[in-house]
C-alpha positions in Angstrom: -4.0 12.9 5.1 -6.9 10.7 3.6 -6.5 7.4 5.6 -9.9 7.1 7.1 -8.6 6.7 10.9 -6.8 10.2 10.4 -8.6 13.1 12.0 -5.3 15.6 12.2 -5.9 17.5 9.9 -9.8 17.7 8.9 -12.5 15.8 11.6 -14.4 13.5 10.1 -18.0 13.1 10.9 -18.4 9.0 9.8 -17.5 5.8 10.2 -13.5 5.8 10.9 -12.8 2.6 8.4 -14.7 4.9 5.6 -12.8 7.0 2.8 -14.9 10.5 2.4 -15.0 12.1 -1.4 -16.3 15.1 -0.6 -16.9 17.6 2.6 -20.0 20.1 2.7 -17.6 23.9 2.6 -20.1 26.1 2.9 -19.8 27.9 6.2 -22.9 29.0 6.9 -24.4 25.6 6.5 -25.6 23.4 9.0 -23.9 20.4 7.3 -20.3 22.6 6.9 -17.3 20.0 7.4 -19.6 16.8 7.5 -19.0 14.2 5.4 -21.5 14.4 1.8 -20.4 10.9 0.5 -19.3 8.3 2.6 -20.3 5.2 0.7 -20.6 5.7 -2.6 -16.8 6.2 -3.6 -14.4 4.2 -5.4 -11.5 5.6 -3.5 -11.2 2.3 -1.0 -9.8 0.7 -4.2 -7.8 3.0 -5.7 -6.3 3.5 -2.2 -5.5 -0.4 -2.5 -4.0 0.0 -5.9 -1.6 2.8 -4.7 -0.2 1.2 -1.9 0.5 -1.7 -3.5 1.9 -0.5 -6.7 3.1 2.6 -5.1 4.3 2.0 -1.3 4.8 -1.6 -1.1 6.2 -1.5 -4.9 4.5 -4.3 -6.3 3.9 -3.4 -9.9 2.2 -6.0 -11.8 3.9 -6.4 -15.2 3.5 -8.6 -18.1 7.0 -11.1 -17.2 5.9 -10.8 -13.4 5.4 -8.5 -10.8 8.2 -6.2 -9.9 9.3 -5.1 -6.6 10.0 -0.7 -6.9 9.0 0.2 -2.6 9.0 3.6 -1.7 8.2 3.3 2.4 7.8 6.3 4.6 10.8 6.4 6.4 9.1 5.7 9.7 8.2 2.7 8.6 11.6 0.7 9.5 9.7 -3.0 9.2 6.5 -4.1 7.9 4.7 -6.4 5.4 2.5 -7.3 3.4 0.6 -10.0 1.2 -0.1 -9.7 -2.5 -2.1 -12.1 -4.7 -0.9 -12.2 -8.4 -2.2 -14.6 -11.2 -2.5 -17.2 -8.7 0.5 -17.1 -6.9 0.7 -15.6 -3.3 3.4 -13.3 -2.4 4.1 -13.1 1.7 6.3 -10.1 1.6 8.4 -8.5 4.5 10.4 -5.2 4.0 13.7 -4.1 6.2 14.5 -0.7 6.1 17.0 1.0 8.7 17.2 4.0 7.3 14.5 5.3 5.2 13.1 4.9 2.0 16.5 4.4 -0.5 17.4 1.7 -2.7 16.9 -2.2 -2.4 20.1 -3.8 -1.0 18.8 -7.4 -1.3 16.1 -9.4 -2.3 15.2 -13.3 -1.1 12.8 -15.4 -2.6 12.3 -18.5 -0.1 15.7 -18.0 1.4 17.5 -17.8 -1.5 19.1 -14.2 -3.0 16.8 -13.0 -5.9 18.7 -11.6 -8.9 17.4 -8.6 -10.4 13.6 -7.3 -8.9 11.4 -9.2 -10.9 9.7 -12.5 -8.2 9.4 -15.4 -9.7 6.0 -16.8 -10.8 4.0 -20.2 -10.2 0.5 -20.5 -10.5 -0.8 -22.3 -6.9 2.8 -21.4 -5.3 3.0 -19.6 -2.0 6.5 -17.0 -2.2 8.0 -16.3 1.3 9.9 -12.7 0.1 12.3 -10.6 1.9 13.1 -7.0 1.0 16.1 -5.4 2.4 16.8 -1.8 2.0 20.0 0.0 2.2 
């Protein structure tokens, strides 16, 4: 309901790449349903924090970063990349039927033990995720 391209369920009076804190509610007002702060939010980073900790499962820990995903069930292949302590993580997720558990995990072709990726400062990681 909050991506900024999304105008299903309230219209949104700004830029459609911006993430709006607050919405003037007064109905007699000349501004009701506009936008009052387009800019000055920290919600374009928290929004990044959540999908990759939350959606993409990529939970930075202090052995590694762990892989947790919890895709919408719509989304039946997509990917991402994720920077962590110098290492760069170029992660695609396979999921034919909805967010579930994690069937298999391959870390540059080979079958990854457990859900923790391995770590390398200045390596590049070529990941696959696929769910059951």
């Amino acid at each position: 309901k909050i991506l900024p391209f999304d105008n299903k369920y309230w219209k949104k009076n700004c830029e459609p790449y911006v993430f709006c804190n607050s919405y003037f509610a007064i109905k007699d007002s000349y501004r009701y349903g506009t936008v009052g702060q387009s800019w000055g939010t920290g919600t374009a980073g928290w929004f990044y924090v959540v999908m990759m900790n939350s959606v993409f499962g990529l939970k930075p820990e202090a052995e590694g970063l762990r892989i947790d995903p919890c895709l919408p069930p719509e989304w039946k292949k997509c990917s991402v990349v994720r920077n962590f302590r110098g290492a760069e993580y170029r992660i695609s997720y396979d999921q034919a039927k909805g967010c579930k558990k994690i069937s298999e995990i391959t870390v540059d072709g080979k079958k990854l033990d457990g859900t923790l990726l391995p770590f390398r400062k200045g390596a590049k990681f070529e990941v696959h995720v696929k769910m059951k």
